[in-house]
C-alpha positions as CSV (number, residue, x, y, z in Angstrom):
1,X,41.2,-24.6,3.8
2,X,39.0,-21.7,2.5
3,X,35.8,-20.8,5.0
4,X,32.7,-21.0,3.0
5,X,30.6,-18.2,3.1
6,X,26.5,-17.8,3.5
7,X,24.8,-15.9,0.9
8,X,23.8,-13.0,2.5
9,X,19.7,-12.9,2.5
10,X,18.1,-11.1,-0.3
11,X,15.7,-8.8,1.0
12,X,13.3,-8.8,-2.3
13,X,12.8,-12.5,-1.9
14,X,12.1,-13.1,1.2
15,X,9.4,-10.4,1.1
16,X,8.0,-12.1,-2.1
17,X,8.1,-15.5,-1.1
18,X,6.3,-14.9,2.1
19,X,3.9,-13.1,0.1
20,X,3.5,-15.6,-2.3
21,X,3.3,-18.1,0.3
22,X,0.1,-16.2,1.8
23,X,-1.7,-15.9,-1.1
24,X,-1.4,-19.2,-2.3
25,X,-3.6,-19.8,0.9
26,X,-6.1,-18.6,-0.9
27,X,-6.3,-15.5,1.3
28,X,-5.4,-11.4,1.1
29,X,-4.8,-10.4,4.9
30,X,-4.9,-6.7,4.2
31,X,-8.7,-7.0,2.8
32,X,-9.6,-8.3,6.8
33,X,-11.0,-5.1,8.6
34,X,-9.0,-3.7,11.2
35,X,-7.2,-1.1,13.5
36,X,-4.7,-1.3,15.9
37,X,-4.3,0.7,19.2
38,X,-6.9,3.3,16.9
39,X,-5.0,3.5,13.8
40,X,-5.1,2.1,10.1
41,X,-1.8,2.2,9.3
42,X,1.2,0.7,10.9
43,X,3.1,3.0,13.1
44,X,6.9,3.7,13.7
45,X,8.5,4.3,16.5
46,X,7.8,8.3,17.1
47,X,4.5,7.9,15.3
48,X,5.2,8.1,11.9
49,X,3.0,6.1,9.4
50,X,4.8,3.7,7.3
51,X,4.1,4.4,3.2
52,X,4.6,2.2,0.3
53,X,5.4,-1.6,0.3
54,X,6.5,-1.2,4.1
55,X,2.8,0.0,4.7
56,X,1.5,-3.3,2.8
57,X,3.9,-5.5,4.3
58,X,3.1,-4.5,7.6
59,X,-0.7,-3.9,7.6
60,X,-0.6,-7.5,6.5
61,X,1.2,-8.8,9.2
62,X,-0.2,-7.1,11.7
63,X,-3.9,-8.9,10.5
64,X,-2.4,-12.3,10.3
65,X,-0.8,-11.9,14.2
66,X,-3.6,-10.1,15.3
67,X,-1.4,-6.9,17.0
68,X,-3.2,-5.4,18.7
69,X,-0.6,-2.3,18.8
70,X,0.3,-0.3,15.5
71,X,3.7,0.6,16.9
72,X,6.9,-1.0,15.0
73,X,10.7,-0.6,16.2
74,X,14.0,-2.4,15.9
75,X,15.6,-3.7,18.8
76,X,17.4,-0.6,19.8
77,X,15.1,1.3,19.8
78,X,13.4,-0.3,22.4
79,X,16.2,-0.8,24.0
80,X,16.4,2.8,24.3
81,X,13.0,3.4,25.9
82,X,14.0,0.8,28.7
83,X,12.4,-2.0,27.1
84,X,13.5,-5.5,25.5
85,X,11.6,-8.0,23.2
86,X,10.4,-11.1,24.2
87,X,12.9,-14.4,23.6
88,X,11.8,-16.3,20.9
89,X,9.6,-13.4,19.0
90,X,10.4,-13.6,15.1
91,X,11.2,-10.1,13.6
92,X,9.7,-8.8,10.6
93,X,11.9,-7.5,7.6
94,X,11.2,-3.5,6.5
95,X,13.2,-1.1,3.9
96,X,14.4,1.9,2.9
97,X,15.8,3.6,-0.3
98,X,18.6,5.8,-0.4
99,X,20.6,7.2,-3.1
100,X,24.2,7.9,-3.8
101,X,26.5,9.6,-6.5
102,X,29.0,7.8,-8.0
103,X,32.0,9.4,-9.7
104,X,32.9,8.3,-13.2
105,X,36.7,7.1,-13.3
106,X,37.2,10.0,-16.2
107,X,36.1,12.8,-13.6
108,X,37.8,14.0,-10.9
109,X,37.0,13.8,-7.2
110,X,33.1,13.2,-6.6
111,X,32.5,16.0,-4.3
112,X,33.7,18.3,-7.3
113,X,31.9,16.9,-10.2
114,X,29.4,17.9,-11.7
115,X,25.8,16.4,-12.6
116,X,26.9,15.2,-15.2
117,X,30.0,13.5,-14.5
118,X,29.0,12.5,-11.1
119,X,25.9,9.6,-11.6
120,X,22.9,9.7,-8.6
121,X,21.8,5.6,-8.2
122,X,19.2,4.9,-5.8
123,X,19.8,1.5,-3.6
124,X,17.3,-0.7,-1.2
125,X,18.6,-1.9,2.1
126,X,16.6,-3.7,4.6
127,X,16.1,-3.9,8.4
128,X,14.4,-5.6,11.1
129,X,11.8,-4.4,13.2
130,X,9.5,-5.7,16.0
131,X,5.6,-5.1,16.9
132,X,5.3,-3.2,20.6
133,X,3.3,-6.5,21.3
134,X,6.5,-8.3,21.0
135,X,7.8,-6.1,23.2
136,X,8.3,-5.9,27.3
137,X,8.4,-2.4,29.1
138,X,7.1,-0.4,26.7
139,X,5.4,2.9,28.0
140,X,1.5,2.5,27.8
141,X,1.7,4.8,25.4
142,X,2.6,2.1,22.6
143,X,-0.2,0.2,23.5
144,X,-3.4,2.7,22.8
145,X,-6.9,1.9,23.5
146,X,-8.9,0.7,20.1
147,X,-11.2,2.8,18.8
148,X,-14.7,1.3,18.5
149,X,-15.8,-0.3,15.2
150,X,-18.0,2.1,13.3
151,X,-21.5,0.7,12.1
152,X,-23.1,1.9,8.9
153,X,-26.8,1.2,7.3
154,X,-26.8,-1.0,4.4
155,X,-27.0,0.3,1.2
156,X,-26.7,3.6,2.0
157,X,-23.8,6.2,1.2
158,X,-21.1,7.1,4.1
159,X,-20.9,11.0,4.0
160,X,-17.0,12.0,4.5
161,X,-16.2,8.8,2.1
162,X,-18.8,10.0,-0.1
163,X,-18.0,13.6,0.3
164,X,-14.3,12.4,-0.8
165,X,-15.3,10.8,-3.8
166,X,-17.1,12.9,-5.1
167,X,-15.0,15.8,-5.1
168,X,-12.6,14.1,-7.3
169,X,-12.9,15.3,-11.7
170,X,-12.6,11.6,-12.7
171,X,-16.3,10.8,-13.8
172,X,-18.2,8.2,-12.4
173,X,-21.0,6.3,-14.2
174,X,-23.9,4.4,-11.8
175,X,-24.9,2.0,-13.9
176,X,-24.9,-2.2,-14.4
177,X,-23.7,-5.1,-11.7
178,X,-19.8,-4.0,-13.5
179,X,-17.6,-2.2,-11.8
180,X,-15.1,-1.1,-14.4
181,X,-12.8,1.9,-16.0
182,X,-13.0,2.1,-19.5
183,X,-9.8,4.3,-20.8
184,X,-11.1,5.4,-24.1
185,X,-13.8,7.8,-22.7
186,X,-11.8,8.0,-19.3
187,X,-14.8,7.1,-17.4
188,X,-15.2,4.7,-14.3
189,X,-18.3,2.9,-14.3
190,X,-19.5,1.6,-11.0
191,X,-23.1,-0.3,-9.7
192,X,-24.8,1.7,-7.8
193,X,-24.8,2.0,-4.0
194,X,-27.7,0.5,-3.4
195,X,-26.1,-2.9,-4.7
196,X,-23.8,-3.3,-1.7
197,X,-25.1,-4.6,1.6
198,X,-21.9,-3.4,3.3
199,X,-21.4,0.6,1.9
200,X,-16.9,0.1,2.5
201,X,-17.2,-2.6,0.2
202,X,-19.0,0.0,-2.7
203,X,-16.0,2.8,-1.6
204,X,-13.8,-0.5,-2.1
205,X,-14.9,-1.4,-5.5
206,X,-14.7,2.3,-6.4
207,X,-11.3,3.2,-5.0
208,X,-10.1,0.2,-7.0
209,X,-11.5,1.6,-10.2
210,X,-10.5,5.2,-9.6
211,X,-6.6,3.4,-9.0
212,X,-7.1,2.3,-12.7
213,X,-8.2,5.8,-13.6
214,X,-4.9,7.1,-12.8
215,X,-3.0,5.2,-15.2
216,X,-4.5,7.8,-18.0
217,X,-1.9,9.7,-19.9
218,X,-2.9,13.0,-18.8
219,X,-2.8,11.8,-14.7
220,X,0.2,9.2,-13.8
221,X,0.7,8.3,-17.6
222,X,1.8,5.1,-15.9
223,X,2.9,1.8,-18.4
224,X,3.3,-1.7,-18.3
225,X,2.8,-2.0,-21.8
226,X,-0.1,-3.8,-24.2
227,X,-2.7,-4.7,-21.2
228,X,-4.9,-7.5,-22.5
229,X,-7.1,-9.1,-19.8
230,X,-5.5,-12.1,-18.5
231,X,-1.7,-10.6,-19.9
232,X,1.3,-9.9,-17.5
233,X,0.4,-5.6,-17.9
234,X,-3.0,-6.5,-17.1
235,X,-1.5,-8.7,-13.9
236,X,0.5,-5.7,-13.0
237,X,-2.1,-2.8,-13.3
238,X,-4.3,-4.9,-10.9
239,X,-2.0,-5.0,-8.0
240,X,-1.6,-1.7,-8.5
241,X,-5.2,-0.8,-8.2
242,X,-5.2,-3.4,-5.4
243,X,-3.1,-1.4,-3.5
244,X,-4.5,1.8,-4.1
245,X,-7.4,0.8,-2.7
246,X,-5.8,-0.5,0.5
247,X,-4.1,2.6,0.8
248,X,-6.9,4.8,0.3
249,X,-9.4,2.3,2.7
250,X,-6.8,3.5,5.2
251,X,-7.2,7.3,5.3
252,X,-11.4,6.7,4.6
253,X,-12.3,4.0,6.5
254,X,-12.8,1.0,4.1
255,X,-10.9,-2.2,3.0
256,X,-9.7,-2.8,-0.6
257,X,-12.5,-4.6,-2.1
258,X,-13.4,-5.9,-5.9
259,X,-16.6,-7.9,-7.1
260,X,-14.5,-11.0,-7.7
261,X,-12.7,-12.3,-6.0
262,X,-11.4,-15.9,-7.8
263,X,-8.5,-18.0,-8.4
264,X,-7.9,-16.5,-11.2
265,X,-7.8,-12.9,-9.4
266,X,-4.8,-14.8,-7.3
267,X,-3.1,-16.2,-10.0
268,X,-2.6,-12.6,-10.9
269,X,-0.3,-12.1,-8.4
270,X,1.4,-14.9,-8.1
271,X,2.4,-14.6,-11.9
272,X,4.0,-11.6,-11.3
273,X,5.7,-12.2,-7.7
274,X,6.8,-15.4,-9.0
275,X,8.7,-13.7,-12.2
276,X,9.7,-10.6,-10.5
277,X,11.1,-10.3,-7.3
278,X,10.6,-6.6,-7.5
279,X,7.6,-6.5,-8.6
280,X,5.7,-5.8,-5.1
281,X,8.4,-2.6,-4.7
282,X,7.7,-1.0,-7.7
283,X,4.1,-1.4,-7.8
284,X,3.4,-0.5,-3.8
285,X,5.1,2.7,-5.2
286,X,3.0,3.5,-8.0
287,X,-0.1,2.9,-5.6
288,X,1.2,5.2,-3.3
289,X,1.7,7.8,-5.8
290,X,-1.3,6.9,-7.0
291,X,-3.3,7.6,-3.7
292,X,-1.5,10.7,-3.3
293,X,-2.9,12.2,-6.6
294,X,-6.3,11.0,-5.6
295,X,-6.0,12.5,-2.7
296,X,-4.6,16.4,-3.8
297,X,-7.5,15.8,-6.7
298,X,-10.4,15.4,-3.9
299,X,-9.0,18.4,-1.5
300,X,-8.8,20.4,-4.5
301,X,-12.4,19.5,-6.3
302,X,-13.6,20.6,-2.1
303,X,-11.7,23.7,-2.1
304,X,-13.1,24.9,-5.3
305,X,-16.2,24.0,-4.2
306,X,-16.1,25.8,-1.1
307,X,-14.6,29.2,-3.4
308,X,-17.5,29.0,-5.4
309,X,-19.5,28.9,-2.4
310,X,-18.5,31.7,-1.1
């Protein structure tokens, strides 16, 4: 009698369900401000910051179980510092890309073929990891003191976020209640400070808008094809900016923020999650990339400052 086998778990899915399944709450955990043990961004084990979807997924899991520890490990790894988690604590799933070459049958052995006859293919695997505050017998060190919550006057700017912004050669128009980026001029139009009782939310709005900026053709010439509002490209450039913002909030100070915030903002995403089960991969990944170009753009817009300064 033949054994019947289990499917093994697709990674993809259960990432995008449970994210699906979190939004249809009606809520976005990784807006919520926070830090953990003094940092913005989930750690791993020797203090690395997590990047891409793995930073998402874990920012917003750490919000929704209120961790109060940024540290993330798999089992043995803490095994390896002396500790063990908790019976009964539920694991959360992480994952990492590789690549491999693959030899085409006509070639001859892979370690002696060349680019071209030898293909590179990238693949996603997935692992299991665990909070410290799952944890028992961790060193104190996993468990760092928080820092305390900054406070900042109403409607007025923040100077390093400012500072950051402003350094950055995508112009910015003050002007309206609409906070927009209008590709034809390549301009991002934003209210003005003074329009936001809470100054993170204005950085927010404008990270968010700057995100879109860096779809031009001349930045991350990035694609999802004919963006109408309300169309699937549309769907997809705004989790991207999304994200952006979320990322960026991390290194400044501020939480991804827009000026609506509907159903129709959420059916957004669940359009796309609920088509594409990769859809939260690839576009975590564009975010990242486009923080990073944000942030070389702003360090270089200082440094020339400072040259002409001088």
């Amino acid at each position: 009698m033949a054994r019947s086998r289990t499917p093994k778990s697709d990674a993809s899915e259960v990432i995008t369900n449970e994210i699906i399944r979190i939004i249809e709450r009606g809520v976005l955990p990784w807006r919520k401000p926070w830090t953990a043990g003094g940092s913005t961004r989930p750690l791993r084990v020797g203090g690395e910051a997590y990047q891409g979807v793995n930073n998402f997924l874990l920012t917003m899991r750490t919000v929704m179980a209120g961790y109060s520890s940024p540290y993330w490990m798999t089992i043995p790894q803490a095994n390896a510092l002396g500790a063990k988690v908790r019976k009964g604590e539920k694991s959360s799933v992480v994952v990492y890309y590789g690549q491999s070459r693959k030899q085409d049958e006509a070639s001859g052995d892979a370690d002696e073929a060349d680019g071209d006859e030898a293909r590179v293919f990238r693949f996603q695997k997935s692992y299991r990891v665990f909070n410290a505050c799952q944890i028992e017998g961790l060193p104190d060190s996993f468990h760092p003191e928080p820092d305390p919550v900054p406070e900042h006057p109403p409607a007025e700017p923040i100077p390093h976020m400012q500072a950051f912004f402003d350094a950055i050669d995508i112009t910015t128009v003050f002007t309206g209640s609409d906070a927009y980026y209008l590709p034809p001029v390549d301009k991002v139009y934003m209210p003005p400070i003074t329009r936001f009782q809470n100054p993170p939310n204005f950085y927010g709005v404008w990270a968010h808008e700057l995100g879109h900026a860096t779809k031009a053709r001349h930045r991350l010439n990035r694609d999802y094809g004919l963006s109408r509002f309300g169309n699937t490209a549309y769907a997809r450039e705004e989790i991207v900016a999304e994200l952006t913002s979320c990322f960026l909030g991390q290194e400044l100070g501020f939480t991804s923020h827009t000026l609506e915030m509907n159903a129709a903002y959420l059916y957004n995403w669940l359009r796309v999650l609920r088509s594409d089960k990769q859809a939260i991969f690839k576009h975590a990944a564009d975010a990242q990339r486009a923080c990073e170009y944000l942030i070389a753009r702003s360090e270089a817009g200082r440094a020339e400052e400072v040259d002409q300064a001088a």
